[in-house]
N, CA and C atoms as an extended XYZ file, in Angstrom:
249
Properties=species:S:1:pos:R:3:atomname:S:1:resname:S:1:resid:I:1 pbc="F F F"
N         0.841       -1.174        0.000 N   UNK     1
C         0.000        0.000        0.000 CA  UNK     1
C         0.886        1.236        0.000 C   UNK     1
N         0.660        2.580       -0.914 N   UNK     2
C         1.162        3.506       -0.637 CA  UNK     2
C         1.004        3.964        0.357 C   UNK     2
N         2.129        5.083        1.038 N   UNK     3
C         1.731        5.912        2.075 CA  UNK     3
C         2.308        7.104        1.504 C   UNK     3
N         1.878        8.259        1.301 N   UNK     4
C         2.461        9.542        1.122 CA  UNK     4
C         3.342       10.036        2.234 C   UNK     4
N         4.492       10.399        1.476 N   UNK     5
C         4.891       11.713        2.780 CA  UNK     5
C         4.501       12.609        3.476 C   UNK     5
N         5.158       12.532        4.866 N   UNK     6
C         4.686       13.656        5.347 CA  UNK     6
C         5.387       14.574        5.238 C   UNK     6
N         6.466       14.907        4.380 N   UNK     7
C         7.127       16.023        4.061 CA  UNK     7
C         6.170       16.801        3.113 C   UNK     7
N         6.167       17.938        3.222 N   UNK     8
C         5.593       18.799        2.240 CA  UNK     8
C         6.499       19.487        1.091 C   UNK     8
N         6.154       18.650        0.058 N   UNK     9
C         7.387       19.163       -1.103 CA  UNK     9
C         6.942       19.572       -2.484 C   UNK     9
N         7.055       21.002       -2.236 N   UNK    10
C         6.720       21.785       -3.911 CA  UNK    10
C         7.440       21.274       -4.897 C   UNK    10
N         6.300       21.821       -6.122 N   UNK    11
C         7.199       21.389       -7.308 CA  UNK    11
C         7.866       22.368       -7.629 C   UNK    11
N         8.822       22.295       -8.622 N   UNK    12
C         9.200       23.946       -9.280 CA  UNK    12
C         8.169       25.325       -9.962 C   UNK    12
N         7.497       24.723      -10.369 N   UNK    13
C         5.850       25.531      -10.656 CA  UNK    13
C         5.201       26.161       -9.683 C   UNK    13
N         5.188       25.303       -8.690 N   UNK    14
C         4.460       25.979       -7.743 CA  UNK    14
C         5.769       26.724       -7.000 C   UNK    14
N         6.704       26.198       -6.993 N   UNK    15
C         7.753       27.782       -6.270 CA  UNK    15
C         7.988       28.457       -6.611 C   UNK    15
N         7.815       28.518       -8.234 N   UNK    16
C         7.666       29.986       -8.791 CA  UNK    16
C         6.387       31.119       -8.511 C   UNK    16
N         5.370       30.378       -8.468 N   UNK    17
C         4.373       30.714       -7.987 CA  UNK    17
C         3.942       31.292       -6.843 C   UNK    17
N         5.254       31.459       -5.847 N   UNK    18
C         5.304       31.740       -4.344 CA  UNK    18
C         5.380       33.415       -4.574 C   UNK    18
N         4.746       33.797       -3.973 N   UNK    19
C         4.440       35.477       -3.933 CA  UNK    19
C         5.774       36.521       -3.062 C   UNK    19
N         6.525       36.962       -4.248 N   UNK    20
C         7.551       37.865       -3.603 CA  UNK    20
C         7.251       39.376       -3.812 C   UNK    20
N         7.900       40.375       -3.106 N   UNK    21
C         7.956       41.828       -3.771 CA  UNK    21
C         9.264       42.297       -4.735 C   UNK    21
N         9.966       41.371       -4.785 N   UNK    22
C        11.216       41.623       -5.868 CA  UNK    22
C        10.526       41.281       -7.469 C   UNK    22
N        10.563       42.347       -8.020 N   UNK    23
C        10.021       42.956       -9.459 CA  UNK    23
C        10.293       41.868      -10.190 C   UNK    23
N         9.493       41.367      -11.117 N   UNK    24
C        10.128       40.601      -12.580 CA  UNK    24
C        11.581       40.835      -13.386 C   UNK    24
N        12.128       39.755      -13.586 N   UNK    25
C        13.602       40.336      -14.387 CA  UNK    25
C        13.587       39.775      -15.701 C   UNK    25
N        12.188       39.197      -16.136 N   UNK    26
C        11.980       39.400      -17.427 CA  UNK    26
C        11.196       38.793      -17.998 C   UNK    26
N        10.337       39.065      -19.084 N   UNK    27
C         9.084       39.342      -19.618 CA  UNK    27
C         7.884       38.028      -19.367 C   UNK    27
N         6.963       38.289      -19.359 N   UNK    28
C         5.997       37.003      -18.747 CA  UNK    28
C         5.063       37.066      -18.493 C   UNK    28
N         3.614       36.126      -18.660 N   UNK    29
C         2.586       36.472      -17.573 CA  UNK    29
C         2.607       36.337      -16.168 C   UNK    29
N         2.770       37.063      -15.131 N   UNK    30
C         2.587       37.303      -13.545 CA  UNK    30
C         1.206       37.357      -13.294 C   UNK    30
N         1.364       37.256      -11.888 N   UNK    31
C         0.332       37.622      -11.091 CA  UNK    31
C         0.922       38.504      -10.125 C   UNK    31
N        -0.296       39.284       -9.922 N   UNK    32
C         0.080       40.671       -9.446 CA  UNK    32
C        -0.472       41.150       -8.344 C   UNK    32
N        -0.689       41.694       -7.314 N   UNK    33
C        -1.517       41.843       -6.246 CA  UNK    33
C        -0.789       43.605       -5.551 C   UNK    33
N        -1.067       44.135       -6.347 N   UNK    34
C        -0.859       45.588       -5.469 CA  UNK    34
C        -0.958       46.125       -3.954 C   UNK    34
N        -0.491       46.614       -3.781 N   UNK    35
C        -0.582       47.363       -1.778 CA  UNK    35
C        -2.307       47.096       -1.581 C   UNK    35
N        -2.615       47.682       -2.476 N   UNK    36
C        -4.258       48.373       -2.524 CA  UNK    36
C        -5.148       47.379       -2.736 C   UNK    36
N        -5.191       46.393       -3.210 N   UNK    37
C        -5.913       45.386       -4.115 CA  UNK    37
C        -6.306       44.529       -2.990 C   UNK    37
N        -7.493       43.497       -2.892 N   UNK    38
C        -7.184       42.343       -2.223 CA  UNK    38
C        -7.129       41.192       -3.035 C   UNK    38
N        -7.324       40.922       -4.461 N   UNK    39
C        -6.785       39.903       -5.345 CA  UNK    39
C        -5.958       40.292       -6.280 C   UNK    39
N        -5.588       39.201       -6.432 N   UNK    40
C        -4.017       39.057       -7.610 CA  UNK    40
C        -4.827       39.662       -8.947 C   UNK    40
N        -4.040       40.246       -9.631 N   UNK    41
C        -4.238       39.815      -11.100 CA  UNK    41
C        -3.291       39.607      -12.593 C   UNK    41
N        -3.753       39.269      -13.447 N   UNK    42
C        -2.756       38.705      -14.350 CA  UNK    42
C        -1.842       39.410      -15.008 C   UNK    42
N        -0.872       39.708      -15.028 N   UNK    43
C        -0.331       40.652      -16.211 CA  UNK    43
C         0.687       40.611      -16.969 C   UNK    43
N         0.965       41.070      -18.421 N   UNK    44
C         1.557       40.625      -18.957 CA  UNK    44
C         3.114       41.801      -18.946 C   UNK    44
N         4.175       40.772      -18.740 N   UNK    45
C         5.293       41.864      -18.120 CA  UNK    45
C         6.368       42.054      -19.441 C   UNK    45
N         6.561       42.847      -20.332 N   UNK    46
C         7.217       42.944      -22.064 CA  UNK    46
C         8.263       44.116      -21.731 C   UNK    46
N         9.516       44.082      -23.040 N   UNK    47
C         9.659       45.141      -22.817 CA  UNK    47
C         9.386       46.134      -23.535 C   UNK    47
N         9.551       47.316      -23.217 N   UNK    48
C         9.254       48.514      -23.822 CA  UNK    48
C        10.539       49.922      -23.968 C   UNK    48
N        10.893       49.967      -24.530 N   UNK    49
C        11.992       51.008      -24.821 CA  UNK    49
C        12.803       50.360      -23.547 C   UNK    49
N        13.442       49.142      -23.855 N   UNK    50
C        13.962       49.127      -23.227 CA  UNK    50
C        14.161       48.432      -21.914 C   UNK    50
N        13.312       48.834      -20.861 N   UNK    51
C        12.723       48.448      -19.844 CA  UNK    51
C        11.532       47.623      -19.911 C   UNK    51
N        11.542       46.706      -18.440 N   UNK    52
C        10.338       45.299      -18.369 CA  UNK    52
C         9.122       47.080      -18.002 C   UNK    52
N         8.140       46.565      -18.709 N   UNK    53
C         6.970       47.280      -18.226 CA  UNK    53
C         5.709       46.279      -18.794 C   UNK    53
N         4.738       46.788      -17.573 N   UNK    54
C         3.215       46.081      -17.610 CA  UNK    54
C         2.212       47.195      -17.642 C   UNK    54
N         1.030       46.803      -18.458 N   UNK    55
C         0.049       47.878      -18.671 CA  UNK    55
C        -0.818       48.191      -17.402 C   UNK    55
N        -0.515       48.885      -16.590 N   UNK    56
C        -1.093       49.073      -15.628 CA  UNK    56
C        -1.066       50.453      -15.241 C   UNK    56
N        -2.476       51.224      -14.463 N   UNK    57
C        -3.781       50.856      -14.931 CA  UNK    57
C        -4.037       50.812      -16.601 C   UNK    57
N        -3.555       52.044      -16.667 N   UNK    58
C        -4.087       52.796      -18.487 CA  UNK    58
C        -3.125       52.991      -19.396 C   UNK    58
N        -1.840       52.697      -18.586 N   UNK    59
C        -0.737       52.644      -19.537 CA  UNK    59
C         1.043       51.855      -19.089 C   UNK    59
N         1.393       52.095      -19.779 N   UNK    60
C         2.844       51.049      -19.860 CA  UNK    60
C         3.290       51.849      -18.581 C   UNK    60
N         3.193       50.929      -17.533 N   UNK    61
C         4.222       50.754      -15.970 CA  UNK    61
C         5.375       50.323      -16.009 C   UNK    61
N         6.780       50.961      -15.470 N   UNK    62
C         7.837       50.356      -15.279 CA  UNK    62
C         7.188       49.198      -13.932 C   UNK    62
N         7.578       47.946      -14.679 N   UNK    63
C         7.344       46.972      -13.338 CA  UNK    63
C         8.299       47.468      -11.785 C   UNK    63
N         9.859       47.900      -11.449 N   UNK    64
C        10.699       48.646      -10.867 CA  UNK    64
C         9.480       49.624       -9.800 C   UNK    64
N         8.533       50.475      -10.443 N   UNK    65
C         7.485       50.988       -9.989 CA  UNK    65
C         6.201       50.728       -8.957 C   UNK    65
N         6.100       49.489       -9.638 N   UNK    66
C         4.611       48.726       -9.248 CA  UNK    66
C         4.844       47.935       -7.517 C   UNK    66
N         4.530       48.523       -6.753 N   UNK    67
C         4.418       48.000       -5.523 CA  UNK    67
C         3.474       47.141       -5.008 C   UNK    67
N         4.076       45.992       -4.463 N   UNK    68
C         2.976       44.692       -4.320 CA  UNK    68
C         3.813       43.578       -4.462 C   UNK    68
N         2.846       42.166       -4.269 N   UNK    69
C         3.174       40.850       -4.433 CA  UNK    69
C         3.310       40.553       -5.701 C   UNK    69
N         4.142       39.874       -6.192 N   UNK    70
C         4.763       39.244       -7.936 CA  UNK    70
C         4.570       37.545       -7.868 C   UNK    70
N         3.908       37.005       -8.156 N   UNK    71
C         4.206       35.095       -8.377 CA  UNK    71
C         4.500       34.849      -10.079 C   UNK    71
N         4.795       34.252      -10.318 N   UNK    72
C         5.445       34.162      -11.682 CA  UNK    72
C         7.068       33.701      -12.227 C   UNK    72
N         7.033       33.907      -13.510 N   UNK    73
C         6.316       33.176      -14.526 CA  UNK    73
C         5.256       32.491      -14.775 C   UNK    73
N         3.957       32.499      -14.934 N   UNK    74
C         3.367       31.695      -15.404 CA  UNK    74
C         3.381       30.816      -16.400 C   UNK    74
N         3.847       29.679      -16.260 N   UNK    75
C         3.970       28.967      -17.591 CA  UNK    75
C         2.623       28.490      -18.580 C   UNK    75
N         2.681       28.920      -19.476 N   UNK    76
C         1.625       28.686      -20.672 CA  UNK    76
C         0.763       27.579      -20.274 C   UNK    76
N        -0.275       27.157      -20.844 N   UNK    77
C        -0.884       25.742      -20.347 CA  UNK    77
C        -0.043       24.776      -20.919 C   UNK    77
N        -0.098       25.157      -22.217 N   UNK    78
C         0.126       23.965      -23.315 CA  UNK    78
C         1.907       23.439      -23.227 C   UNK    78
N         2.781       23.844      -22.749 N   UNK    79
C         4.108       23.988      -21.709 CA  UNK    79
C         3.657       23.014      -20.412 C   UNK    79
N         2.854       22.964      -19.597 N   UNK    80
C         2.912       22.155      -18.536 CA  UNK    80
C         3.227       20.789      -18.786 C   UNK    80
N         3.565       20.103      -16.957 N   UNK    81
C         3.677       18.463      -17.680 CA  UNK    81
C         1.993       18.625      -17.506 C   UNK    81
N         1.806       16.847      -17.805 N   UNK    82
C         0.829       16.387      -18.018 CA  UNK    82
C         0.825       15.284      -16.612 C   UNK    82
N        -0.146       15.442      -16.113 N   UNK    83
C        -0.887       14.361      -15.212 CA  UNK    83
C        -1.365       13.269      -14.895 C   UNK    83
């Protein structure tokens, strides 16, 4: 019979996924959760002249700027393993 561990052990996906305030260092879908906000949301982090920036609210944000929680990379679906 199996028994699972009782260690609790992430995958690499999900530790990327762990919510830091150190900015993106390069381009991706994130999740995003501002000072202000109480949910995450998605965003897409490109660069722009140069610099990583995300469209936030109404226009191109230096990510460097954006204060809040970061989880990410999101990896694509079609990129995941399979189950």
């Amino acid at each position: 019979m199996f028994q699972p561990s009782k260690i609790n052990q992430s995958s690499q996906s999900e530790a990327k996924l762990r919510g830091t305030i150190e900015s993106p260092t390069k381009p991706g879908v994130y999740w995003f959760q501002s000072e202000t906000m109480s949910t995450a949301m998605m965003v897409e982090v490109r660069v722009t002249n140069g610099q990583l920036t995300a469209w936030w609210p109404n226009q191109d944000e230096p990510v460097a700027k954006m204060k809040g929680q970061w989880r990410g990379p999101i990896t694509p679906f079609d990129e995941r393993e399979t189950r």
